[in-house]
C-alpha positions as CSV (number, residue, x, y, z in Angstrom):
1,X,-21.2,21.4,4.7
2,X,-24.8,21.6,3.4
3,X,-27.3,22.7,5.8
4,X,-29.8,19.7,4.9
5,X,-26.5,17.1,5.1
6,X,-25.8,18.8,8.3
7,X,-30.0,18.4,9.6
8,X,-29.5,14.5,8.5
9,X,-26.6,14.2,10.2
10,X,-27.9,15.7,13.1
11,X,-31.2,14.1,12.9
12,X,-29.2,10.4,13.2
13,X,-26.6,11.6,15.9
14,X,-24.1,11.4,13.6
15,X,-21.7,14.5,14.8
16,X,-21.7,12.6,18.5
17,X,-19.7,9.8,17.4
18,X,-16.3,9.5,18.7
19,X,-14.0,12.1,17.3
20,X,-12.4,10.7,14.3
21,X,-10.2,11.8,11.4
22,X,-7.7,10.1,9.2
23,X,-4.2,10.8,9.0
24,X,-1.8,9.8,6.4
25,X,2.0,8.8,7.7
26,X,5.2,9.1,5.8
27,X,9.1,7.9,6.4
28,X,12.0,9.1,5.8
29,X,15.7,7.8,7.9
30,X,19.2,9.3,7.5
31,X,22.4,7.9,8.2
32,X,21.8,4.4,8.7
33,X,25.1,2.4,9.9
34,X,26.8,-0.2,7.9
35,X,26.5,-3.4,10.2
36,X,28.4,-4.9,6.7
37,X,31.5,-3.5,5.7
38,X,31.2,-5.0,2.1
39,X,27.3,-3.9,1.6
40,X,25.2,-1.2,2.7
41,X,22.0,-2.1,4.4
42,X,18.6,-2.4,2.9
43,X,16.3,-1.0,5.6
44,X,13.0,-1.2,5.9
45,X,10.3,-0.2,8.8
46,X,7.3,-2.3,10.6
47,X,4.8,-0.2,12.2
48,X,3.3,-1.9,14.8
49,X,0.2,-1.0,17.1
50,X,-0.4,-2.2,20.4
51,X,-3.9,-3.4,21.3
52,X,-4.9,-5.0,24.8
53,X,-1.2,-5.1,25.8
54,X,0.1,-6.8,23.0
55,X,1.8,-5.3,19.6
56,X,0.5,-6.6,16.6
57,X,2.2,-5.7,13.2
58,X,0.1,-3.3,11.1
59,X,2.0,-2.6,8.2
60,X,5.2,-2.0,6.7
61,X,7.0,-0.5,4.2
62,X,8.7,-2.0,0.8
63,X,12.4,-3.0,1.1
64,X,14.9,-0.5,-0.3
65,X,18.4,-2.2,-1.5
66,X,21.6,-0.5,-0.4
67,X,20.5,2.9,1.1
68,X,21.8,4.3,4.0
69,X,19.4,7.4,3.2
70,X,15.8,5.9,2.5
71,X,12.7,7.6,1.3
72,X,9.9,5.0,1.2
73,X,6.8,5.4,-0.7
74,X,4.3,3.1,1.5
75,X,2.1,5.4,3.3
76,X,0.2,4.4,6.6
77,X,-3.2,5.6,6.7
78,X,-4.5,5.5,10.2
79,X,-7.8,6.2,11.8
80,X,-7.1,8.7,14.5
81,X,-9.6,8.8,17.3
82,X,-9.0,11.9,20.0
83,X,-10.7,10.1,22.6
84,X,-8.5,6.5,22.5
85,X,-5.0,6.2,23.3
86,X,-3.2,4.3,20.4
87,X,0.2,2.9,20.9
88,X,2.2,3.1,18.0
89,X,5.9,1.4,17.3
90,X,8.1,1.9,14.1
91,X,11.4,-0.6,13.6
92,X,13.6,0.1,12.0
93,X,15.1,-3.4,10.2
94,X,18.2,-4.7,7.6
95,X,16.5,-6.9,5.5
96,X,18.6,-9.9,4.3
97,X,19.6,-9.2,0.5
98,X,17.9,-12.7,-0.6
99,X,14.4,-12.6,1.7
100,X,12.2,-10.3,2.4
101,X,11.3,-11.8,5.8
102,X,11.9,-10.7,9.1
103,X,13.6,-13.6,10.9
104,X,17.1,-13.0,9.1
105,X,16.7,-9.5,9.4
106,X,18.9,-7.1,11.5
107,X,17.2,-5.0,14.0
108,X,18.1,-1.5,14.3
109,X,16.2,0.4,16.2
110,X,12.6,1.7,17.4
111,X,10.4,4.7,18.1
112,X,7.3,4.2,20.2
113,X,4.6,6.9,20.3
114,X,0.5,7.4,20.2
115,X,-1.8,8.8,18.1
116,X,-3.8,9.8,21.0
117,X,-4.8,12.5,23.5
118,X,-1.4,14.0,25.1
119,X,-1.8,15.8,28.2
120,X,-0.2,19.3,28.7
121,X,2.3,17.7,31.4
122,X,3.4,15.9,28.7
123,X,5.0,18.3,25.9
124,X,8.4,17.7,26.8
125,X,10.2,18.3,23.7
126,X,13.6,16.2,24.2
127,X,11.5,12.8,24.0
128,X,11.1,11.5,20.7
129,X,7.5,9.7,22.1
130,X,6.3,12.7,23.4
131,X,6.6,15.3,20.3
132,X,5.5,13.2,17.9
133,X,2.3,12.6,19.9
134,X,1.9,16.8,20.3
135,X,2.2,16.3,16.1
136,X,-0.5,13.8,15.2
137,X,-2.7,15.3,17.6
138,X,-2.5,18.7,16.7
139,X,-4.1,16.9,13.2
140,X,-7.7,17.4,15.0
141,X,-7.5,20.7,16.7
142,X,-5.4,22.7,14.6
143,X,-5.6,20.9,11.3
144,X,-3.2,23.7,9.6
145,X,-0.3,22.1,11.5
146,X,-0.7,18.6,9.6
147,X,-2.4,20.2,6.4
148,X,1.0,22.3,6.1
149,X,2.8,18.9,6.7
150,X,5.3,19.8,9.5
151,X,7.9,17.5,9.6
152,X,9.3,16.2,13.0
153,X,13.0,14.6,13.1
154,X,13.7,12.1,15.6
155,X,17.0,9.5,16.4
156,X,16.1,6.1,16.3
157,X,16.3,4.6,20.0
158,X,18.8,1.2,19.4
159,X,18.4,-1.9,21.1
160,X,18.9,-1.4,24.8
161,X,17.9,1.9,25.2
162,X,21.1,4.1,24.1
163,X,20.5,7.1,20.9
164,X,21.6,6.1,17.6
165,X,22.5,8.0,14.7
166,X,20.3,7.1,12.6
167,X,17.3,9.8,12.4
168,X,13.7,8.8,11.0
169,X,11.0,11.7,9.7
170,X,7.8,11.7,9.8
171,X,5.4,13.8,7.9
172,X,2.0,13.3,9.3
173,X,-0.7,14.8,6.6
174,X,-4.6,14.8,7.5
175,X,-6.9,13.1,5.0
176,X,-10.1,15.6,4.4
177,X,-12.8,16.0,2.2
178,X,-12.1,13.5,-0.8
179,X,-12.1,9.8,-0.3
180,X,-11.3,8.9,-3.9
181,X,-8.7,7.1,-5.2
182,X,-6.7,7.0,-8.8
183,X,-5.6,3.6,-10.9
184,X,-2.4,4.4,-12.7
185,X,-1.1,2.5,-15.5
186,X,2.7,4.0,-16.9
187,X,5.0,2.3,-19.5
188,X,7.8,4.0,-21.3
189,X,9.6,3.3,-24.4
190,X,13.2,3.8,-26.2
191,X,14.5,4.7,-22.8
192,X,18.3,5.7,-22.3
193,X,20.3,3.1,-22.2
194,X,22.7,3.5,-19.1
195,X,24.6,0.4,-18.8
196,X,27.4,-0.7,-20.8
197,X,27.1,-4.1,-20.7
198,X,23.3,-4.8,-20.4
199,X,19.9,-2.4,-21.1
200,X,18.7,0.1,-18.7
201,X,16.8,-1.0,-15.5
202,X,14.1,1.7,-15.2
203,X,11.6,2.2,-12.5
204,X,9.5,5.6,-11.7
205,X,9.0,8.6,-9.0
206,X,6.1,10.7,-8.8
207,X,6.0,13.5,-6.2
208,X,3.9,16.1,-5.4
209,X,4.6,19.8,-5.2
210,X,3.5,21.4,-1.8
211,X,3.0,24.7,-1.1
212,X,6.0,25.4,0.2
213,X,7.4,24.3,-2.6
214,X,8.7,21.6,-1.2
215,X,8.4,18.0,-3.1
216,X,6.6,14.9,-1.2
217,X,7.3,11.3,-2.7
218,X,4.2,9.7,-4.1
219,X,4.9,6.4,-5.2
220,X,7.5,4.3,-6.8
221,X,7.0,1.8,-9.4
222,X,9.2,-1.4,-9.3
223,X,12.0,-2.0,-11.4
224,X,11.6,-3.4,-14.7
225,X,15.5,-5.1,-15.2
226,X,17.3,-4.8,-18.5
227,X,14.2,-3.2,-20.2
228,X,14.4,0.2,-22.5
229,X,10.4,-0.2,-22.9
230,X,9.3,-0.9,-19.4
231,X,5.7,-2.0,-18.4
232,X,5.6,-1.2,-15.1
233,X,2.4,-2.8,-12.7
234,X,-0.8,-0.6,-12.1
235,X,-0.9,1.0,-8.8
236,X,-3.2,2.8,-6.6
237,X,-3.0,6.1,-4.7
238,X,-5.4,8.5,-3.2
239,X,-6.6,11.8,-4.8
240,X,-5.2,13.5,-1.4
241,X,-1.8,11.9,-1.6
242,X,-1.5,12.8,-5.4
243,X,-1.9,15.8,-5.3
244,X,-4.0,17.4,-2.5
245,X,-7.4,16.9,-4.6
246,X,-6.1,19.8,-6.7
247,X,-5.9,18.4,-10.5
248,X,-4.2,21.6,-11.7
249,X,-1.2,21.0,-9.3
250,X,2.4,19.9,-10.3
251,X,3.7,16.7,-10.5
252,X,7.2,15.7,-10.8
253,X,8.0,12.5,-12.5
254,X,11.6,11.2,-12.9
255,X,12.8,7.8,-14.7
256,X,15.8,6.3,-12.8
257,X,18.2,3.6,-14.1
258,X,18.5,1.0,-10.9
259,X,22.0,-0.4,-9.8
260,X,22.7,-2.6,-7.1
261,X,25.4,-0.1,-5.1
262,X,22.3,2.2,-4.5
263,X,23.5,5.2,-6.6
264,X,20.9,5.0,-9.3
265,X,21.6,6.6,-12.8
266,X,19.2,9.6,-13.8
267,X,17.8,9.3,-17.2
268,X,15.2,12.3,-17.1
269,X,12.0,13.8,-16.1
270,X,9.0,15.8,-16.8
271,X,5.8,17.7,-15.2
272,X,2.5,16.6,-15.6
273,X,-0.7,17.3,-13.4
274,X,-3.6,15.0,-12.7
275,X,-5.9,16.8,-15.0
276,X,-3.5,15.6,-17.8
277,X,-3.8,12.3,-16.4
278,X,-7.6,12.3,-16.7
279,X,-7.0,12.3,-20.4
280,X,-6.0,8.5,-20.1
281,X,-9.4,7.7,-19.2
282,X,-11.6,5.4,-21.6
283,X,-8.5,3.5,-23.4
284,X,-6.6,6.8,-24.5
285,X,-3.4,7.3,-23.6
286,X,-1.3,10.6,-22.7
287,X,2.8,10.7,-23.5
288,X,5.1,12.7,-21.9
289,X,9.1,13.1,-23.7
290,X,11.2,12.3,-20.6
291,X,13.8,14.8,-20.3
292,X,17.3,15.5,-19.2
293,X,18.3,18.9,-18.9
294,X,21.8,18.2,-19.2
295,X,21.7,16.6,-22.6
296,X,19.4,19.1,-23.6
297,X,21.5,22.1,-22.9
298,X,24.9,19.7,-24.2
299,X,23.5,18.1,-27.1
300,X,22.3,20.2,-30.1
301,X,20.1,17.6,-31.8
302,X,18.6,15.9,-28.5
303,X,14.9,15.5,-28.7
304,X,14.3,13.2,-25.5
305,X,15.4,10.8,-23.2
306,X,12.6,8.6,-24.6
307,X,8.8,8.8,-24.3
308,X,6.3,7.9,-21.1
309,X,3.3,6.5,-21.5
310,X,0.0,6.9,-19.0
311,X,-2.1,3.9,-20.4
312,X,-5.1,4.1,-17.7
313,X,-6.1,6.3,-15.3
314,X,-9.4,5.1,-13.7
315,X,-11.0,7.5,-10.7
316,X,-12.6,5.2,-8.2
317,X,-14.4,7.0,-5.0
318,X,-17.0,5.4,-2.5
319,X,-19.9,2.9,-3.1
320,X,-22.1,3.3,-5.9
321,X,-25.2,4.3,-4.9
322,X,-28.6,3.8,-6.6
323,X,-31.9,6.3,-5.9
324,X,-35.2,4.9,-6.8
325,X,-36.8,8.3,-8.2
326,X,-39.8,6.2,-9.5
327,X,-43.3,7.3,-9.5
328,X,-44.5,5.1,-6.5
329,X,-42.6,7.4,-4.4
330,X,-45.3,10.3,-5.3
331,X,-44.2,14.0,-6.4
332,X,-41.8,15.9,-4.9
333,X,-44.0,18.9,-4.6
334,X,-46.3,16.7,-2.4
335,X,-45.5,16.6,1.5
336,X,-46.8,13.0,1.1
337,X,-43.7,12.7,-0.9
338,X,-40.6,9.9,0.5
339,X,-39.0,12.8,-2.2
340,X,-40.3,16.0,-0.8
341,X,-37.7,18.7,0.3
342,X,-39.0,20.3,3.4
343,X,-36.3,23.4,3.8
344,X,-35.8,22.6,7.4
345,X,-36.0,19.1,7.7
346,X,-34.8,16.0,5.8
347,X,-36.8,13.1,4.0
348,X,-36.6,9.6,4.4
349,X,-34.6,9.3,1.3
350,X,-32.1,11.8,2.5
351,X,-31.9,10.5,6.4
352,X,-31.4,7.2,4.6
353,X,-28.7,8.2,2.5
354,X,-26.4,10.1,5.4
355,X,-27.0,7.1,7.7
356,X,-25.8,4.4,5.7
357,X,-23.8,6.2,3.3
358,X,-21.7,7.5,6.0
359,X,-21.4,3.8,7.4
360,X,-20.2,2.5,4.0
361,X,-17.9,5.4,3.2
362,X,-16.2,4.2,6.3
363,X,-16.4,0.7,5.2
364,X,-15.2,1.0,1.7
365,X,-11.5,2.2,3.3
366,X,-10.9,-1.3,4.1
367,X,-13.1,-3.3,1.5
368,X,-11.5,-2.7,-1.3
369,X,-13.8,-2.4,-4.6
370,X,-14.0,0.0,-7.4
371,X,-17.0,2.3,-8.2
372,X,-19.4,2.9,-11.3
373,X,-21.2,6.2,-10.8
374,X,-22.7,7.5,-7.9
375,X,-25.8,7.4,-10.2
376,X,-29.8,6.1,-10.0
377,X,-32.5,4.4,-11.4
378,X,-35.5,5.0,-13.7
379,X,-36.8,8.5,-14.1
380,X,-36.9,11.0,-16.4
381,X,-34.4,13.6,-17.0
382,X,-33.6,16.6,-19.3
383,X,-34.9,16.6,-22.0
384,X,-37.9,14.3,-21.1
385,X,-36.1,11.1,-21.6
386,X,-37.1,7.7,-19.8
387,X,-34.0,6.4,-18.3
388,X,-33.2,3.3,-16.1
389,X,-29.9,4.4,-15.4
390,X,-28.2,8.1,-15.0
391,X,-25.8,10.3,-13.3
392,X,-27.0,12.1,-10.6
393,X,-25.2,14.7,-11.1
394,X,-26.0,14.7,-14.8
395,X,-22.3,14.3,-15.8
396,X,-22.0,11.0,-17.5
397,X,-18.1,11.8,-18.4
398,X,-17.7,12.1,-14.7
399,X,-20.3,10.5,-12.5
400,X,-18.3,10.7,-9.1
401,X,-19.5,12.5,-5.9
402,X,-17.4,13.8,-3.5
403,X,-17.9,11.5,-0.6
404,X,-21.7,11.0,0.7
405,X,-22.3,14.6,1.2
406,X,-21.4,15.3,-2.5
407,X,-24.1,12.5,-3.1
408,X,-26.7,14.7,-1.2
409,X,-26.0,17.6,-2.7
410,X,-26.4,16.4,-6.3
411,X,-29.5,14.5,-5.0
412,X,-31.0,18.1,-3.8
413,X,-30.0,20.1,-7.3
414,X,-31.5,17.0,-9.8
415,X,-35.0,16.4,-7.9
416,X,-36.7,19.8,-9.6
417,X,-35.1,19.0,-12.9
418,X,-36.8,15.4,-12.6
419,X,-40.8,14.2,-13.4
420,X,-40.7,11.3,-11.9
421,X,-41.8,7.7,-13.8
422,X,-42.5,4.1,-14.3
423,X,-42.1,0.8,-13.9
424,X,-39.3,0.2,-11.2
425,X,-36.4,-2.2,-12.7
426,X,-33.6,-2.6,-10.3
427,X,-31.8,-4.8,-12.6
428,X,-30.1,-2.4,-14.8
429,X,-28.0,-0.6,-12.1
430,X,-27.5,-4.2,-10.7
431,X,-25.9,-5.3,-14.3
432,X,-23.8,-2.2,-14.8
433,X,-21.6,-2.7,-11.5
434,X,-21.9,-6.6,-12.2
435,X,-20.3,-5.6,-15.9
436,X,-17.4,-3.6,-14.1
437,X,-17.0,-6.7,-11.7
438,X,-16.4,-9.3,-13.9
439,X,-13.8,-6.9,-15.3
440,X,-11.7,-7.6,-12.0
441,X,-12.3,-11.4,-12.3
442,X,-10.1,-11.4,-15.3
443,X,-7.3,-10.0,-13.3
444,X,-4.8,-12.3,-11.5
445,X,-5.7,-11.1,-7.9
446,X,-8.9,-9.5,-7.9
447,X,-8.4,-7.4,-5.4
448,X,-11.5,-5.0,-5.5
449,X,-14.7,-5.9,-4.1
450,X,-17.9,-3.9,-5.6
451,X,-20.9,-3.2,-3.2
452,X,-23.9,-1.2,-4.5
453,X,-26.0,0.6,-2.4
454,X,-30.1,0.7,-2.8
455,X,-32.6,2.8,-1.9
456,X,-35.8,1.9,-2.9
457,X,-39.3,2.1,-2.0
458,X,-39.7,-1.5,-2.8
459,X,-41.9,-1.0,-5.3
460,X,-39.9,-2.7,-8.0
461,X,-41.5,-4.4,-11.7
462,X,-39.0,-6.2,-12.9
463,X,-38.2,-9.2,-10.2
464,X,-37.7,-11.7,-12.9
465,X,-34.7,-9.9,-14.6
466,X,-34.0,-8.6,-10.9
467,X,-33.9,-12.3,-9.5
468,X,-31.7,-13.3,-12.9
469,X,-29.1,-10.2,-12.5
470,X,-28.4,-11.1,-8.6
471,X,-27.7,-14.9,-9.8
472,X,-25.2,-14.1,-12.0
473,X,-24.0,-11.5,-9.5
474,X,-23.3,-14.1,-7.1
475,X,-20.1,-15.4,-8.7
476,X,-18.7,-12.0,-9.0
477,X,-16.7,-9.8,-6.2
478,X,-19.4,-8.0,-5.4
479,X,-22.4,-7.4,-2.8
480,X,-26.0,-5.6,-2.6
481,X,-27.1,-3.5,0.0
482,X,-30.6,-2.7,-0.3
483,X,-32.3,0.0,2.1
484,X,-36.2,0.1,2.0
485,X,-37.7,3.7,2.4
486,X,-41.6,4.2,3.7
487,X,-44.0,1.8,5.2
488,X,-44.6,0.0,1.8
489,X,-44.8,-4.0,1.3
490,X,-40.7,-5.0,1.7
491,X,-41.9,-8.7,1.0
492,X,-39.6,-9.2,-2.8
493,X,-36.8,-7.7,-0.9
494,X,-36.9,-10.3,1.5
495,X,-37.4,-12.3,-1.1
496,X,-34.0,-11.3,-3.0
497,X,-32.2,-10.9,0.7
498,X,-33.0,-15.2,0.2
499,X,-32.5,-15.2,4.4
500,X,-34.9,-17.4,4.1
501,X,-34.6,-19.4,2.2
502,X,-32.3,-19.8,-1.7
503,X,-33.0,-17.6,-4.4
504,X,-33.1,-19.0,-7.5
505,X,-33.6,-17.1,-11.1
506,X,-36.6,-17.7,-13.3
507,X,-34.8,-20.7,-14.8
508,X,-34.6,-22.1,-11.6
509,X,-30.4,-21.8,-10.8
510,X,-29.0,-20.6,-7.8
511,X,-27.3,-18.3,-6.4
512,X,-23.7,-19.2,-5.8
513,X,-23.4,-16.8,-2.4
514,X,-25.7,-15.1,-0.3
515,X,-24.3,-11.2,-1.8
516,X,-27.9,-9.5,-0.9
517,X,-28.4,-7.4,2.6
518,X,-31.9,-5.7,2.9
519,X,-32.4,-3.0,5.6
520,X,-36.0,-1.6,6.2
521,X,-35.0,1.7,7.4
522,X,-38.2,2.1,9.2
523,X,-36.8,0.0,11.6
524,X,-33.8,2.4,12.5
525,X,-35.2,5.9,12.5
526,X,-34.8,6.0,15.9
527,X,-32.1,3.5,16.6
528,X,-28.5,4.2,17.1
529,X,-25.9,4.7,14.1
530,X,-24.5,1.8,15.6
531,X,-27.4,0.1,15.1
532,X,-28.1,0.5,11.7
533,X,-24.0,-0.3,11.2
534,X,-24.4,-3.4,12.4
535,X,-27.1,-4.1,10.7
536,X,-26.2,-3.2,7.0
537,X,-23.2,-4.5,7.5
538,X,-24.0,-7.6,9.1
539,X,-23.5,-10.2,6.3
540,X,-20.5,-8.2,3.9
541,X,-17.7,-9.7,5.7
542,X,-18.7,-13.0,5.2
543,X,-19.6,-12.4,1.4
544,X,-16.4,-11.2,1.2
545,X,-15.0,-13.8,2.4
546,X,-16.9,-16.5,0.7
547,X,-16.5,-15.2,-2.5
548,X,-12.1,-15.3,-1.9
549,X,-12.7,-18.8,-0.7
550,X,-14.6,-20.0,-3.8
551,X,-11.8,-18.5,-6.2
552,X,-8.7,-20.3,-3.7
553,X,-7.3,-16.6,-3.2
554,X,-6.0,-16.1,-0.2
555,X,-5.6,-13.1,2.0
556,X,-1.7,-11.5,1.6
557,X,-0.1,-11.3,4.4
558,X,2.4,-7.9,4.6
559,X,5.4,-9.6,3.3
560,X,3.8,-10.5,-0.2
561,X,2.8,-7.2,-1.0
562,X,6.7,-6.3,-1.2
563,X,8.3,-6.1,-4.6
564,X,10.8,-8.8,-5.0
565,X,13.2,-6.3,-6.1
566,X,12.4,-3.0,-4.2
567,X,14.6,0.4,-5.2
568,X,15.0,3.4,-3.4
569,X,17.0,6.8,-4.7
């Protein structure tokens, strides 16, 4: 941790906050019963967390067809907080083969447990509650335990009390350091053909290799039926469950061939790593030849089991965040400056960057949106070049930060390489994440929301094309944050905020939705965290919300999000 991100922190009371990490959950179960003679089951868990006495459903995981032996791919990410005791229970259920739903489903079994503080009384070792409550809790005082991913093994308590047979295991992993997250986009062609009397039904497995060697299921695609050139849907994962936030380490992909009696026909495999995957970025694409070391030990003029395909990988981390690094904000060198870098003590810019860029790093886990550059506006950088618009870590290939405190340290190394400059335009950076969102809009879902994060002096020049770029903004998934720095005149920014009253462009139109929140930060410099939360965040949920409504999309409840055909090995 940087010494100045650490005096911010500080400064804001950050680090006395309630204890909190997040930890990453993942399922396994052996030797599920056949309640069916004819069929084996297809199992599937709810996780469930109890809050003022009652259990609401959190989550679940996808439906696997005929396995008496599941490894599912839905990971829970939960917030863990040392100081709260949260109730968690996992069911174990036998899906009916023609719904998804719950109310036909077969209950098997369940496992209660917390994700809270566990007193020493308590360790008793026999109780399935009990160690798995000494496991997740361990993930905040001796993180090794969970980075190391030790596994607990459990039975499955069946309805009314008495053991079952059936064992679940959980691998609890901590989630440190690197918030982003990786769009994948596979396809395959001139696969294998494995049936006799129909095409191959493919679907893909990624896992990770651990340390220990060991390999940890990342995700898998659904099945594409009676396809040999499968276009399988893009999917989402975290840098940390890929592949620890190391982009040199192994991955192991394998191509299956689905069938119904759960014994799914191997068709081949091969290694790749995420920095391989990085080469799909910008509209390339990266091939693998899928392999089957059988065949190629058997046959002598086998080439491949066909070819895989990466067609996107897109890296998206936290909110963007725009710097104003204009002129009005005086020189750096200065001690006048908002810029100035005193070596013991942050600026205004920097206490306003940890306080709400921690507050919306926290908020993006749940908002889902996608992420331009953790870049700024209008200076000039290397070599003497006026720019509106650049990376602040001067790595346009690769603009991302890593988390708000990578954002701070690139804003400390780029301020000496930087003469500050004129006129302020905010519009740029406010049409380069409105470009990427009306990208989204063309999807069938759009199931990313963008917020972009200002800080500003409030000096800004162009509040014609600034008023223009947040009108069209307005009918896109996205939402403003704006943060004034100093003591200056905030009155445009109240102006764009339209609190009070509609903003309009120069041509007169309105905006569709209110997307525009401006904070003096003046106000909060010696207010709580919670404070300043609240108020940053006061009016995103309803712009969210508002902005589904217009479109008639409407929130998915867990059920949807379940492949209608869901595969398991």
């Amino acid at each position: 941790m940087s010494d100045i991100y650490e005096s911010a922190a500080n400064s804001l009371g950050l680090f006395s906050s309630p204890c909190l990490t997040k930890v990453e959950l993942r399922l396994t179960c052996k030797g599920i019963s056949d309640r069916d003679a004819l069929s084996k089951p297809d199992p599937c868990i709810v996780l469930n967390m109890q809050s003022h006495g009652q259990w609401m459903e959190v989550d679940r995981t996808e439906v696997i067809r005929s396995c008496v032996n599941p490894t599912y791919s839905k990971v829970f990410t939960l917030d863990f907080y040392f100081e709260e005791v949260q109730r968690l229970r996992f069911e174990l259920y036998d899906i009916n083969s023609s719904h998804n739903g719950l109310k036909e489903a077969d209950f098997l079994g369940s496992v209660e447990c917390t994700l809270a503080q566990v007193s020493s009384g308590a360790m008793v070792v026999h109780t399935f509650v009990l160690t798995l409550c000494v496991c997740v809790c361990v993930c905040v005082c001796v993180c090794v335990q969970i980075i190391s991913q030790r596994k607990l093994s459990k039975a499955l308590l069946r309805p009314g009390g008495t053991v079952g047979k059936a064992i679940i295991t959980i691998t609890a992993e901590e989630l440190t350091g690197n918030d982003d997250y990786v769009e994948l986009s596979f396809s395959a062609r001139k696969l294998d053909d494995k049936d006799f009397f129909s095409k191959s039904d493919p679907f893909l497995e990624i896992y990770r290799l651990n340390d220990d060697a060991t390999l940890q299921l990342v995700y898998r695609t659904e099945t594409v039926m009676n396809n040999l050139n499968p276009v399988w849907k893009t999917f989402k994962v975290s840098l940390n469950s890929l592949c620890s936030g190391d982009h040199e380490r192994k991955l192991q992909c394998t191509v299956w061939d689905w069938d119904s009696n759960g014994k799914h026909d191997y068709i081949g495999e091969f290694e790749a790593t995420f920095k391989e995957m990085r080469g799909a970025i910008d509209g390339r694409q990266v091939q693998w030849p899928c392999i089957n070391p059988k065949y190629k030990v058997k046959k002598k003029n086998y080439k491949n089991s066909g070819i895989v395909i990466l067609n996107q990988c897109k890296v998206t981390d936290d909110t963007p965040v725009a710097i104003d690094f204009t002129a009005s904000n005086g020189d750096p060198r200065n001690s006048c400056s908002l810029h100035y870098i005193h070596p013991y003590r942050p600026n205004e810019y920097l206490k306003a960057l940890v306080a709400v860029g921690e507050i919306c790093q926290d908020y993006d886990r749940w908002v889902r949106h996608d992420s331009q550059s953790d870049g700024n506006f209008l200076c000039v950088t290397p070599p003497l070049q006026v720019s509106h618009d650049f990376a602040v870590n001067f790595n346009e290939e690769n603009p991302e930060c890593a988390g708000i405190q990578g954002v701070v340290e690139a804003y400390q190394a780029c301020l000496p390489k930087l003469q500050l400059y004129g006129p302020t335009n905010i519009a740029p950076i406010i049409q380069k994440v409105a470009h990427t969102a009306s990208q989204e809009v063309h999807t069938k879902e759009a199931m990313q929301y963008f917020i972009l994060l200002i800080l500003t002096d409030g000096v800004i020049t162009d509040m014609a094309d600034t008023r223009e770029a947040i009108v069209q903004a307005s009918h896109l998934p996205m939402s403003v944050i704006i943060v004034g720095i100093g003591n200056a005149d905030f009155s445009d920014m109240q102006m764009l905020d339209g609190d009070d009253g509609i903003l309009r462009s120069p041509k007169g139109e309105p905006v569709l939705r209110d997307i525009v929140q401006f904070v003096p930060f003046r106000n909060f410099k010696h207010a709580s965290p919670a404070a300043l939360a609240k108020s940053v965040l006061a009016e995103v949920p309803n712009q969210v919300v508002d902005y589904y409504n217009s479109k008639g999309i409407k929130p998915k409840v867990p059920s949807e999000y379940q492949s209608s055909r869901p595969f398991g090995p």
